[in-house]
C-alpha positions as CSV (number, residue, x, y, z in Angstrom):
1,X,19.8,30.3,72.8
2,X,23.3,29.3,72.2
3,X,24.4,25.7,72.8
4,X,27.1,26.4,75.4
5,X,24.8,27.6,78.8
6,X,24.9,27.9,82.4
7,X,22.4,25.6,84.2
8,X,21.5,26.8,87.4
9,X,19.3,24.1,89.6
10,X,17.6,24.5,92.8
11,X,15.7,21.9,94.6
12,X,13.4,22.6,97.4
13,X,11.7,19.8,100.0
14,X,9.1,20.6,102.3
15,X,8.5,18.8,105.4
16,X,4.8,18.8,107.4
17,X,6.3,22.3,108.5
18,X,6.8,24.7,105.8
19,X,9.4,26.4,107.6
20,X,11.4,23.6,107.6
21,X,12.3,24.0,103.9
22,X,15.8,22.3,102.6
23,X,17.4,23.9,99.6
24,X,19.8,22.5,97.8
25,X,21.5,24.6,94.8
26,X,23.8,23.3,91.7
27,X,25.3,25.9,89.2
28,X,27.3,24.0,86.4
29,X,27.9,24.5,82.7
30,X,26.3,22.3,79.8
31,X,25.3,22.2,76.1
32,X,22.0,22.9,75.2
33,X,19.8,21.6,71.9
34,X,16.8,22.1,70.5
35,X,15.4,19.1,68.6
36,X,11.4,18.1,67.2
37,X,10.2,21.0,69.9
38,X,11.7,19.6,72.8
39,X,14.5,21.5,75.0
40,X,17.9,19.0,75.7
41,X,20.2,20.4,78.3
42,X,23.3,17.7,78.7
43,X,25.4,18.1,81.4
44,X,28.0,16.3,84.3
45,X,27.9,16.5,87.8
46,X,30.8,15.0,90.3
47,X,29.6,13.6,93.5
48,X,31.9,14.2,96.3
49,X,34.1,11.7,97.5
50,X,33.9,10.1,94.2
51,X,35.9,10.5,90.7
52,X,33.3,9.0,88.5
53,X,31.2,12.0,87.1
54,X,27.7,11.6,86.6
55,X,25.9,12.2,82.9
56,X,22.5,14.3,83.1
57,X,20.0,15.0,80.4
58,X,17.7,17.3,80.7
59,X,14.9,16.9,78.2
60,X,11.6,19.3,78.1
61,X,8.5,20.8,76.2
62,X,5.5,22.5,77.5
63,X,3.9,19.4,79.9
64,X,6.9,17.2,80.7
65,X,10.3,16.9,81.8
66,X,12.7,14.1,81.9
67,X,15.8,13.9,83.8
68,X,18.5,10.8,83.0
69,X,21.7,10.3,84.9
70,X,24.3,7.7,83.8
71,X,27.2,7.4,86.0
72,X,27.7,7.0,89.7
73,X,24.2,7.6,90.1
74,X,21.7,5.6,87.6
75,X,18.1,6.8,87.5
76,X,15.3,8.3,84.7
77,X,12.8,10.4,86.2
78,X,9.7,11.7,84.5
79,X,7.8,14.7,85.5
80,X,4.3,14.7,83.7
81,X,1.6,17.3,85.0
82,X,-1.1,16.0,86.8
83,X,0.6,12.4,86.6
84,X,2.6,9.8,89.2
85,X,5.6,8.0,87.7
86,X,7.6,5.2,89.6
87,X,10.9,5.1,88.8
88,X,14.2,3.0,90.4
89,X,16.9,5.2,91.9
90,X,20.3,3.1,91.5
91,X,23.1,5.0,94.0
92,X,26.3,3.0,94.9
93,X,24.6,2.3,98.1
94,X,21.6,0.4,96.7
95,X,18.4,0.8,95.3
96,X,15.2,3.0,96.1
97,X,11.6,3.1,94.5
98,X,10.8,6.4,93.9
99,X,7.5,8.2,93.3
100,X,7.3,11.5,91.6
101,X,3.3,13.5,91.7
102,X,3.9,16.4,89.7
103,X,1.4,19.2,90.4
104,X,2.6,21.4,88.0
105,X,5.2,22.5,85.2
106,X,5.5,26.0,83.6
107,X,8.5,26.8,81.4
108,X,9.2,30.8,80.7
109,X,11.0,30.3,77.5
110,X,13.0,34.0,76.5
111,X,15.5,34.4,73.8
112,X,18.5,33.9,76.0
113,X,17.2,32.5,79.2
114,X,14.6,29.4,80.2
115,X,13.3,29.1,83.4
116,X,11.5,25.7,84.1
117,X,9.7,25.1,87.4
118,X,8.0,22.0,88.6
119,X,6.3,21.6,91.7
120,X,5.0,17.7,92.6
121,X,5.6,15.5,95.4
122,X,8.0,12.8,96.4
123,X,7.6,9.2,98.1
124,X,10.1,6.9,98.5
125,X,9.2,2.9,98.4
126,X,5.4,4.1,98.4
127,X,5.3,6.3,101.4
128,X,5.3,9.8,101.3
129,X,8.2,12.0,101.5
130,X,8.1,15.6,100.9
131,X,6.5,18.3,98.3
132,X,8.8,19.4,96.8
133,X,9.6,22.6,94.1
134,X,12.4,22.4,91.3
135,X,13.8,25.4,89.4
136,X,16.0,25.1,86.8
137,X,17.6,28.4,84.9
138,X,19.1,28.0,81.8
139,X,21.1,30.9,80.6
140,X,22.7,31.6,77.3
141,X,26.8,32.1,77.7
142,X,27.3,33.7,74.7
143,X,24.5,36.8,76.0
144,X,26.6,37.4,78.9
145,X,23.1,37.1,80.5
146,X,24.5,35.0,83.7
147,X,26.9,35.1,86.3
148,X,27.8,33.2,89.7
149,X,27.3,35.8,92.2
């Protein structure tokens, strides 16, 4: 894998109605790492209306993934299988409790590609929200192995 990637994420919440599924999709670039066996994709995100970008760190091995963002947006989130994790969402319209359930995490590590899914669910100040499934593709830019079609 070559440090320079494309990071494709998709997020997908499920209501009482499975039908009802919102998906939300990001496609950015970023620099990726490998360091002691864990996987370190570092990226920035710009949140509309705003001109402070956001800092995210990715950071994964084979039962956990982390997810830190510095910025406009101020939050660590940990995924652990089989785990809950409280964590404080910090937006610049306030604060939230957040509870993350993860069900389960499977990474599909290639030469040029990872794919990392995690599927858990989500409450907000201690009542439930939504379950909730996250993809994230990480492809190798030097491979040619991506594009944004």
């Amino acid at each position: 894998m070559t440090q320079e990637v494309l990071l494709t994420l998709q997020g997908l919440q499920f209501d009482q109605r499975e039908e009802d599924a919102d998906k939300i999709e990001t496609v950015t670039v970023g620099d990726y790492y490998k360091r002691n066996g864990k996987h370190y994709v570092v990226y920035e995100e710009i949140t509309e209306g705003f001109e402070q970008p956001t800092k995210n760190r990715l950071k994964f091995d084979g039962d956990m993934l982390e997810l830190s963002r510095h910025g406009l947006i101020n939050m660590h989130m940990v995924f652990q299988e089989k785990k809950k994790n409280l964590t404080n969402y910090n937006t610049p319209f306030g604060q939230i409790l957040i509870g993350i359930d993860t069900k389960k995490i499977r990474i599909d590590e290639g030469e040029d590609r990872i794919v990392v899914d995690v599927d858990y669910s989500l409450d907000i100040n201690y009542e439930f929200l939504a379950d909730c499934h996250i993809r994230i593709d990480i492809s190798s830019k030097e491979k040619g192995s991506f594009s944004l079609a």
